[in-house]
C-alpha positions in Angstrom: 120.7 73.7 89.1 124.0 72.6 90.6 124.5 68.5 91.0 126.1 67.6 93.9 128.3 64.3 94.6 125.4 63.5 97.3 123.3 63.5 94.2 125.3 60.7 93.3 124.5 59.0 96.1 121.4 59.4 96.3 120.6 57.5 92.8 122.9 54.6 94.0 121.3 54.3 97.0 117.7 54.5 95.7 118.8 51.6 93.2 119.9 49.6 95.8 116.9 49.7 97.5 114.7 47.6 95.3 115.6 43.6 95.8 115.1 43.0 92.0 117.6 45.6 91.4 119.8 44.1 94.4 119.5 40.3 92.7 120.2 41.5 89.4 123.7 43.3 90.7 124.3 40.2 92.5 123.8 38.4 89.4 126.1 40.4 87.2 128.5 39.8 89.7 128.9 35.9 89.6 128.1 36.3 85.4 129.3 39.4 84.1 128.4 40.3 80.3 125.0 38.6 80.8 122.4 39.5 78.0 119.1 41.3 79.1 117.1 38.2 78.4 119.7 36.1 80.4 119.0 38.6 83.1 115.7 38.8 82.7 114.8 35.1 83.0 114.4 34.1 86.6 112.4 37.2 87.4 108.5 36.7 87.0 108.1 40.1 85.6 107.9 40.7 82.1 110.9 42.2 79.9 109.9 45.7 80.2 110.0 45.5 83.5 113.7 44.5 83.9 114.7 46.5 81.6 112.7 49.9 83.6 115.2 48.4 86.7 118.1 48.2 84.0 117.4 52.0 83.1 117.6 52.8 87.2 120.5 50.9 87.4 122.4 52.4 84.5 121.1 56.1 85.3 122.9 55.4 88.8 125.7 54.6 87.1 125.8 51.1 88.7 125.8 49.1 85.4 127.1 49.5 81.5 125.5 48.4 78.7 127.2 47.4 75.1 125.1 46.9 71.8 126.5 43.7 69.8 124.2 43.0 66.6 120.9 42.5 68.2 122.3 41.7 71.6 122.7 43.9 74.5 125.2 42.9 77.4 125.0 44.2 80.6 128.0 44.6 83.1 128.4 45.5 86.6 130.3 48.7 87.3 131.2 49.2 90.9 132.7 52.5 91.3 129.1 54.0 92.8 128.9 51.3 95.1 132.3 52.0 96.3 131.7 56.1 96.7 128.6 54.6 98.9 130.5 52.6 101.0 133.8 55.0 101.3 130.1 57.3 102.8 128.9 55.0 105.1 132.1 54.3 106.3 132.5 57.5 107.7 129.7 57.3 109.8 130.0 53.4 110.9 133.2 55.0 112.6 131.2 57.8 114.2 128.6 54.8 115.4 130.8 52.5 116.7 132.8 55.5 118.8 129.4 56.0 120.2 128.6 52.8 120.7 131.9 51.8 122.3 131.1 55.0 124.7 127.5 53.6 125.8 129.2 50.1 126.2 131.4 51.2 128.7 128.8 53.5 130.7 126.7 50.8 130.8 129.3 48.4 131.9 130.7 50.7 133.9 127.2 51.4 136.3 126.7 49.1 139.4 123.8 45.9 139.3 121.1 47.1 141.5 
């Protein structure tokens, strides 16, 4: 089966779509090279389930993880979100045209 970029997109944007997943980007964004537990603590889930948002996360190639001793870091890797945005950037400029154009019809027809 052939993989397309949109493929790509598609797992960022399913990761992003969780809050827990959002907050723990957010997270490695302020404290980058957090440990899982670090992560893990001010979720009230248990540690498997961070770490089954860590695997999403690092499948969508949104995160890294490096193995020290018995420690696992966790950093935030943006390039995914930035492909997502360079996307939806494309289409905010299609929006706005069209919402610029309905603007100005609606401005443009007389108060009854």
């Amino acid at each position: 089966m052939v993989k397309y970029k949109h493929d790509e997109l598609g797992r960022t944007f399913q990761a992003l779509a969780d809050p827990t997943r959002r907050a723990i980007l957010a997270r490695l964004e302020t404290d980058s090279g957090l440990s899982v537990s670090q992560l893990a603590e001010p979720f009230p889930m248990q540690l498997n389930a961070v770490m089954k948002h860590l695997d999403v996360l690092s499948d969508a190639g949104l995160i890294a993880r490096t193995k020290t001793g018995r420690t696992v870091s966790v950093e935030l890797t943006p390039q995914p979100m930035e492909d997502a945005m360079a996307w939806l950037q494309r289409y905010e400029r299609f929006w706005t045209g069209s919402l610029d154009k309905l603007t100005a019809l609606l401005e443009a027809e007389p108060e009854a």
